[in-house]
N, CA, C and O atoms as a DFTB+ gen file, in Angstrom:
428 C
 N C O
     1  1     -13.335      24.672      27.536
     2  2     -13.441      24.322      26.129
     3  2     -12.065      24.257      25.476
     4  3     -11.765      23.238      24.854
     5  1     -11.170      25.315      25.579
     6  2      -9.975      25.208      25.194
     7  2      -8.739      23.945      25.782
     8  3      -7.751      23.451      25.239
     9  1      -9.184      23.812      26.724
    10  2      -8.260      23.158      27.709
    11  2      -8.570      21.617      26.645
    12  3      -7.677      20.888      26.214
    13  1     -10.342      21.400      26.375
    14  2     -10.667      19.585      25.596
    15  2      -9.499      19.605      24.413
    16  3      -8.650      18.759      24.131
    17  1      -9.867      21.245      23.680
    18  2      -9.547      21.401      22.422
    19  2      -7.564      20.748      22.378
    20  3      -7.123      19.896      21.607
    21  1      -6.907      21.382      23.281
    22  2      -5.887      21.200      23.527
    23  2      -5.181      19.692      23.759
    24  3      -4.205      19.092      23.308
    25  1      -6.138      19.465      24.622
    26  2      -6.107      17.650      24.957
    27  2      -6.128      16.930      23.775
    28  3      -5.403      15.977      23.493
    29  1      -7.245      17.580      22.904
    30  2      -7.858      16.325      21.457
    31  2      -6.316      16.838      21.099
    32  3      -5.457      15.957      21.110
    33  1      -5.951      18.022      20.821
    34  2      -4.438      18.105      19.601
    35  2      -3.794      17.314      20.400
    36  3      -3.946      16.147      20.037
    37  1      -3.132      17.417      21.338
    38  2      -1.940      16.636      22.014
    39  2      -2.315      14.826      21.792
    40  3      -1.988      13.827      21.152
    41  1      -2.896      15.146      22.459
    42  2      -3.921      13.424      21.843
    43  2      -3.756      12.854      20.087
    44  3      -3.998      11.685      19.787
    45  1      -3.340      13.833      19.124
    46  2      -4.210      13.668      17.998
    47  2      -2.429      13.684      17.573
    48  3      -2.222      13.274      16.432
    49  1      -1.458      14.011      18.183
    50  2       0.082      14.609      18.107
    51  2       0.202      12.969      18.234
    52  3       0.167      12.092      17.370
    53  1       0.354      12.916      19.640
    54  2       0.564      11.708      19.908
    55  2       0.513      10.258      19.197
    56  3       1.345       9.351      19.198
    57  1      -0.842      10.368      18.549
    58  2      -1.475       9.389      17.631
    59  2      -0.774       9.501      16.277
    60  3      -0.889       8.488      15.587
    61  1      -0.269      10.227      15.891
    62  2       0.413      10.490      15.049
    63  2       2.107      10.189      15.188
    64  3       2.759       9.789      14.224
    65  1       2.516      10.363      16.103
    66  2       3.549       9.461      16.263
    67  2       3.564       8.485      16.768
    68  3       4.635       7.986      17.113
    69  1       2.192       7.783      17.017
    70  2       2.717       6.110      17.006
    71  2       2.451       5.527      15.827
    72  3       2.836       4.393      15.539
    73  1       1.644       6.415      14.932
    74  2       1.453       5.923      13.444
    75  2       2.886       6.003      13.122
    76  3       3.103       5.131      12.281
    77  1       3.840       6.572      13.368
    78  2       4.740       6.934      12.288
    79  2       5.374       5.731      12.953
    80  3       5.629       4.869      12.112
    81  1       5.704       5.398      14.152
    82  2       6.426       4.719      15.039
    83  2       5.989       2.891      14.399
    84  3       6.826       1.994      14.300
    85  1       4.875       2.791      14.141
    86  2       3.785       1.612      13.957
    87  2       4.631       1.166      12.435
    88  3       5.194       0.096      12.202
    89  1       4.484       2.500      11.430
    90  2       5.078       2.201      10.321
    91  2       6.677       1.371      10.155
    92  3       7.059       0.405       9.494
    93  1       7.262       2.210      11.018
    94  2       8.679       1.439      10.996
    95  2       9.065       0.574      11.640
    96  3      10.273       0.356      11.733
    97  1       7.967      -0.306      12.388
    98  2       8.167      -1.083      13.385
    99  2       7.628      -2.486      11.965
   100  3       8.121      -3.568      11.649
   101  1       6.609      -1.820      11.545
   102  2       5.807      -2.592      10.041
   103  2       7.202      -2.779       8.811
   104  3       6.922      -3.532       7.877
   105  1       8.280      -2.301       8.789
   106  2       9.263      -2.970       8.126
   107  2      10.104      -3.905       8.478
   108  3      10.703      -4.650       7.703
   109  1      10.189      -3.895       9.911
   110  2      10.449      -5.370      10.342
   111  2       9.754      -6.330      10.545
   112  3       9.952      -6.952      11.590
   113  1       8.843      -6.720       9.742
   114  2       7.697      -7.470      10.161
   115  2       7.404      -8.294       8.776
   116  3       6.358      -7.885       8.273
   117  1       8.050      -9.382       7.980
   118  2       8.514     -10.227       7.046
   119  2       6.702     -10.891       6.707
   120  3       5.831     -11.191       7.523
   121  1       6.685     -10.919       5.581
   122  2       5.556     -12.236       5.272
   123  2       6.646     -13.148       3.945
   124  3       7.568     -12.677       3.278
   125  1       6.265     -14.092       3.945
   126  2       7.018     -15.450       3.147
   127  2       5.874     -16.347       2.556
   128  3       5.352     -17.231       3.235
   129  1       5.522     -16.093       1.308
   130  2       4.215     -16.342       0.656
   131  2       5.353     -17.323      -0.699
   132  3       6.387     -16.940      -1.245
   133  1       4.603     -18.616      -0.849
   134  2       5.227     -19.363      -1.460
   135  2       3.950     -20.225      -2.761
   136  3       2.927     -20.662      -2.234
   137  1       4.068     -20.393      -4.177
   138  2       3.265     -20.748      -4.723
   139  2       2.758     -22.382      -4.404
   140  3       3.411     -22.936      -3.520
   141  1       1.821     -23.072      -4.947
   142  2       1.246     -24.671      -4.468
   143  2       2.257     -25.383      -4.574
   144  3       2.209     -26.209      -3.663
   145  1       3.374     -25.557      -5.337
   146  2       4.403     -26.577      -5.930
   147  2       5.850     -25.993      -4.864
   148  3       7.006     -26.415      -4.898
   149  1       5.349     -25.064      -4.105
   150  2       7.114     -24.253      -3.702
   151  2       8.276     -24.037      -4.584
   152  3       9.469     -24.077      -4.284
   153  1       7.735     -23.807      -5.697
   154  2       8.782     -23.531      -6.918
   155  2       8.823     -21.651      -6.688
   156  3       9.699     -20.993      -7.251
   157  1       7.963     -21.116      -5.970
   158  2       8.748     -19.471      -5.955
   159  2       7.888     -19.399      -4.416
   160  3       6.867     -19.783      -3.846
   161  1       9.359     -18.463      -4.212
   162  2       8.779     -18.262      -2.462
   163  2       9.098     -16.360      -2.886
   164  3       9.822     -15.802      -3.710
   165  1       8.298     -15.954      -2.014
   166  2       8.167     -14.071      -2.080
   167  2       8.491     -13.616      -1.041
   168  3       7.475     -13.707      -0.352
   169  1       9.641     -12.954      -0.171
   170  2       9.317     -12.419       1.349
   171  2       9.471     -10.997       0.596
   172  3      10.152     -10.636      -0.364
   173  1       8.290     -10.166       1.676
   174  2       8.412      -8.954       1.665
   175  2       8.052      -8.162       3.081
   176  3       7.663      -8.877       4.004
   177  1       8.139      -6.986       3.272
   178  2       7.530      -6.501       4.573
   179  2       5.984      -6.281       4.341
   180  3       5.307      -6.211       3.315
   181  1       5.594      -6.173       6.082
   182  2       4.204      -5.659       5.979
   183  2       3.701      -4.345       5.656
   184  3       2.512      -4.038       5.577
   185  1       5.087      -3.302       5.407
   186  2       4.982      -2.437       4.345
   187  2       4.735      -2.290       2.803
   188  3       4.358      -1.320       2.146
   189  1       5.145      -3.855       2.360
   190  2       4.764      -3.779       1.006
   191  2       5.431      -4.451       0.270
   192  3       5.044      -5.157      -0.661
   193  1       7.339      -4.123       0.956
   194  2       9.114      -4.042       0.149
   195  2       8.793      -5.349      -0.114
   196  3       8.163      -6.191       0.527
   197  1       9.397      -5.360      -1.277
   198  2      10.197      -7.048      -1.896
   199  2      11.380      -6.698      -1.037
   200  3      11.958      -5.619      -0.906
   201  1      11.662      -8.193      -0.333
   202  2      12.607      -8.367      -0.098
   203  2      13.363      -9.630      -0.851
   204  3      14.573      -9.623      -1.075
   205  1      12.636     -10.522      -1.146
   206  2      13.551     -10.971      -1.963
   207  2      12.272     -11.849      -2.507
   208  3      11.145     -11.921      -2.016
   209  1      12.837     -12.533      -3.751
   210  2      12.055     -13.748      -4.817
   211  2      12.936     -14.879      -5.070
   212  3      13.826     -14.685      -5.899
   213  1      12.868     -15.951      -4.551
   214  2      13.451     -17.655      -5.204
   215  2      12.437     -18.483      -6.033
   216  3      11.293     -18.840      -5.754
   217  1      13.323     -18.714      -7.319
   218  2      12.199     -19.369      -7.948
   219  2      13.356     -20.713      -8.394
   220  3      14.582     -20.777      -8.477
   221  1      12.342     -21.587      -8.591
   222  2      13.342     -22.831      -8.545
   223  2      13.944     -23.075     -10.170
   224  3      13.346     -22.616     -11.143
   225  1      14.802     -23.610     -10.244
   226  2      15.437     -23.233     -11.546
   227  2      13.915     -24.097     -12.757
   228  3      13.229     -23.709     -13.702
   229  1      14.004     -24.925     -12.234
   230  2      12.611     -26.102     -13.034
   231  2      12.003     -24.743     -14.147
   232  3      12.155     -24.655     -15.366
   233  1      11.460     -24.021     -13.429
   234  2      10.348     -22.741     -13.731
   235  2      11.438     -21.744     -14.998
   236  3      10.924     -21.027     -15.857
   237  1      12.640     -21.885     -14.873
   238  2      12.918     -21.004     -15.914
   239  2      13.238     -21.609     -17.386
   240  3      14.016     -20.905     -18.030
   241  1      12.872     -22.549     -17.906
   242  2      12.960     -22.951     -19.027
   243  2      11.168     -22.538     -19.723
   244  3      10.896     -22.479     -20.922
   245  1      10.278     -22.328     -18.671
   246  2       9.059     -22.061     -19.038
   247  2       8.409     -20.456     -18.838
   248  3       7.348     -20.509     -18.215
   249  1       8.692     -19.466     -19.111
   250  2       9.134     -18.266     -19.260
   251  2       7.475     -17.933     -18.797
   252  3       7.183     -17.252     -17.814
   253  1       6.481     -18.569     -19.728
   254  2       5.102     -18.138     -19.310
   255  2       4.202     -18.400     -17.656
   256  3       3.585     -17.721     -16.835
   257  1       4.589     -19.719     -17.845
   258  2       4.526     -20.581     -16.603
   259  2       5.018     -19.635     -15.045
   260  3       4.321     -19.301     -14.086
   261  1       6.980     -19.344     -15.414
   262  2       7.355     -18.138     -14.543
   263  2       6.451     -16.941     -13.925
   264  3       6.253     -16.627     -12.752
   265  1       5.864     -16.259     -15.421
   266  2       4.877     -15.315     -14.890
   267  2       4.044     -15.529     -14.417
   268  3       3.747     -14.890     -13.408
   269  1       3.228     -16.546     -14.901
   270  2       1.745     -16.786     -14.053
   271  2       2.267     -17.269     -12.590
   272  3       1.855     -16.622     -11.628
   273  1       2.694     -17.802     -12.477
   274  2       3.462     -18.314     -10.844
   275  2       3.776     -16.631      -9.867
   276  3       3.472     -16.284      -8.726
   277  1       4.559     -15.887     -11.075
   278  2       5.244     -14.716     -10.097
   279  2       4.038     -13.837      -9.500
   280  3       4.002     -13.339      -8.375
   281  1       3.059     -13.759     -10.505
   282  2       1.886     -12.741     -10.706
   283  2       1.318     -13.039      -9.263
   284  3       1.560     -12.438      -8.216
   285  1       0.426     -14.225      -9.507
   286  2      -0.109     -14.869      -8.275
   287  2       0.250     -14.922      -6.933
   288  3      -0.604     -14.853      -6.050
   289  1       1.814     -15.074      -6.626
   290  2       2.737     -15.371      -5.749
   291  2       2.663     -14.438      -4.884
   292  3       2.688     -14.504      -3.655
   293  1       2.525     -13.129      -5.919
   294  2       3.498     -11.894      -5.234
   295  2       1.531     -11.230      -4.951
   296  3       1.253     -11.006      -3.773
   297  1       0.636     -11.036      -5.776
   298  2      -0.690     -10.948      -5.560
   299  2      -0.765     -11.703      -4.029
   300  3      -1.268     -11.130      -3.062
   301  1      -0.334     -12.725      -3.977
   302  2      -0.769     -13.278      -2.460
   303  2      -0.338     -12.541      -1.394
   304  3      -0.821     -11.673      -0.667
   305  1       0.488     -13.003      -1.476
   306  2       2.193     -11.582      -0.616
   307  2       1.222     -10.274      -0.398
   308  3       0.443     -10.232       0.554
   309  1       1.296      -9.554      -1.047
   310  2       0.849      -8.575      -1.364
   311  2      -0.612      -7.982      -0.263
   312  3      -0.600      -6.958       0.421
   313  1      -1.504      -8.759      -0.357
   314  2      -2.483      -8.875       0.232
   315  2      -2.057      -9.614       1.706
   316  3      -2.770      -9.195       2.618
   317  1      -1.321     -10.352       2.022
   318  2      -1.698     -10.292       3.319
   319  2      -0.646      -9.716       4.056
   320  3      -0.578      -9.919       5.269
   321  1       0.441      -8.804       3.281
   322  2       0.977      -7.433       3.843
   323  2       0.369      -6.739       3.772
   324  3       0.941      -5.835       4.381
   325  1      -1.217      -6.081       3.187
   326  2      -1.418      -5.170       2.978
   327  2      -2.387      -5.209       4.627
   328  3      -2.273      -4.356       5.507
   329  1      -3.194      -6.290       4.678
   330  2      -4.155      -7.001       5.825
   331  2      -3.318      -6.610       6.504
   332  3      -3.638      -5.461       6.809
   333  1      -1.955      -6.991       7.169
   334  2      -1.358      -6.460       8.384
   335  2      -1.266      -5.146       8.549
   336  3      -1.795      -4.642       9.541
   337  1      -0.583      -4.354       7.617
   338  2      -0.152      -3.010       7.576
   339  2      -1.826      -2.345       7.703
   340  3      -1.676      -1.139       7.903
   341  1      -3.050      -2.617       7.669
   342  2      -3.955      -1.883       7.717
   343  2      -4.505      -2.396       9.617
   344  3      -4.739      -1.504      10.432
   345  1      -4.562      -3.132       9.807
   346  2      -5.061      -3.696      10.725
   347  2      -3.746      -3.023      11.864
   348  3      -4.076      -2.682      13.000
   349  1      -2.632      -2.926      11.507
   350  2      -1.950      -2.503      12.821
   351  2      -2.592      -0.759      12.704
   352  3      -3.321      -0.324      13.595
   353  1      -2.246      -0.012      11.648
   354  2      -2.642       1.315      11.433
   355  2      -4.069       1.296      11.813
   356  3      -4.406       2.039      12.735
   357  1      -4.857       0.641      11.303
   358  2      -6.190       1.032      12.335
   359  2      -6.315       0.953      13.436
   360  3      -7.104       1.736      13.966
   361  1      -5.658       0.062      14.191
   362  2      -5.627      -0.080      15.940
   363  2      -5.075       0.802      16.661
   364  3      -5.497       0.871      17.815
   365  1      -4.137       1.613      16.310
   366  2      -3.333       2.790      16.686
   367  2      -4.433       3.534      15.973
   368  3      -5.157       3.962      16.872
   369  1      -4.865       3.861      14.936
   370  2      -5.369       5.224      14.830
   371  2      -6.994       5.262      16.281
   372  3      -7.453       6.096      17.061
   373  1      -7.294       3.823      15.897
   374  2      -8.589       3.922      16.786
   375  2      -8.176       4.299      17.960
   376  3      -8.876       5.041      18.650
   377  1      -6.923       3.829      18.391
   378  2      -6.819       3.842      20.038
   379  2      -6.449       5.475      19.997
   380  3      -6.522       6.022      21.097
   381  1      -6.149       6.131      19.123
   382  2      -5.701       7.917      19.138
   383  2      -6.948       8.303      19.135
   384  3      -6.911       9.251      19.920
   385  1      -8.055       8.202      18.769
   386  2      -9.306       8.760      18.143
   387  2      -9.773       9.779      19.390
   388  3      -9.714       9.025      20.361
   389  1     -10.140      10.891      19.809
   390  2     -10.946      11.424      20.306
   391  2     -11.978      10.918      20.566
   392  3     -12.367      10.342      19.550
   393  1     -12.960      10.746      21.707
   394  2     -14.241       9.751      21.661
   395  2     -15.161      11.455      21.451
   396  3     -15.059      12.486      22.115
   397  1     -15.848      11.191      20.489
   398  2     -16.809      12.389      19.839
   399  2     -18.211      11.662      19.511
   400  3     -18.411      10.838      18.618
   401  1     -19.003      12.094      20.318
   402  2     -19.832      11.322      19.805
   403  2     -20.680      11.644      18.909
   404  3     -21.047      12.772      18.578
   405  1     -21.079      10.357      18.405
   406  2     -21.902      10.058      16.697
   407  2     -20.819       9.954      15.968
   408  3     -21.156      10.030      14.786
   409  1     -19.432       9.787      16.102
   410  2     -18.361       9.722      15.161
   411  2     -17.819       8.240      15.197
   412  3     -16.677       8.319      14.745
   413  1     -17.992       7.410      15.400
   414  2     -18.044       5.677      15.327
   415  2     -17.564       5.783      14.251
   416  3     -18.481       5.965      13.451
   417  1     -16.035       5.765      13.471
   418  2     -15.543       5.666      12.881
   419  2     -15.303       4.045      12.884
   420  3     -15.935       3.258      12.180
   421  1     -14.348       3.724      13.741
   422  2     -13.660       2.280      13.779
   423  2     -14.896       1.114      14.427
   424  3     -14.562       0.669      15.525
   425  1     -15.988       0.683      13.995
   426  2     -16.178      -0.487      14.785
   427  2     -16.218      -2.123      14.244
   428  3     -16.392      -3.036      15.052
């Protein structure tokens, strides 16, 4: 009994540093989300970071226009860094999981 118990921690150690490992591997990992007209492009990581915003000069004489463009832009961005960063963290956590059964966490 002690010997499983031991296995699940080391197991559960382990899983835990490839989460951490997964995370910083997830800041090199760029998305480039650009609005319908390509007047603002967004890269950020699949952590989340702005890395940077270009917006084409056209867009800054229209200050409102700017925002609704940035809002949306970065809303897009946003979401399908968030889709990666969850989808890699769930595959590592599933593949750490202890198989326990009735506990079908990930399917």
């Amino acid at each position: 009994m002690f010997g499983d118990l031991m296995g699940m921690m080391g197991k559960l150690k382990e899983t835990q540093e490839k989460v951490e490992a997964t995370k910083k591997r997830l800041d090199t990992v760029t998305i480039e989300e650009k609005n319908n007209d390509h007047s603002i492009a967004v890269t950020l990581t699949a952590n989340r970071e702005i890395k940077s915003i270009a917006i084409d000069e056209k867009l800054l004489s229209d200050k409102e226009q700017l925002e609704d463009y940035l809002i949306i832009t970065l809303n897009r961005a946003i979401k399908k860094a968030t889709e990666i960063h969850e989808a890699e963290l769930a595959a590592v956590a599933k593949e750490g999981m202890p198989n326990i059964p009735g506990m079908d966490m990930f399917k």
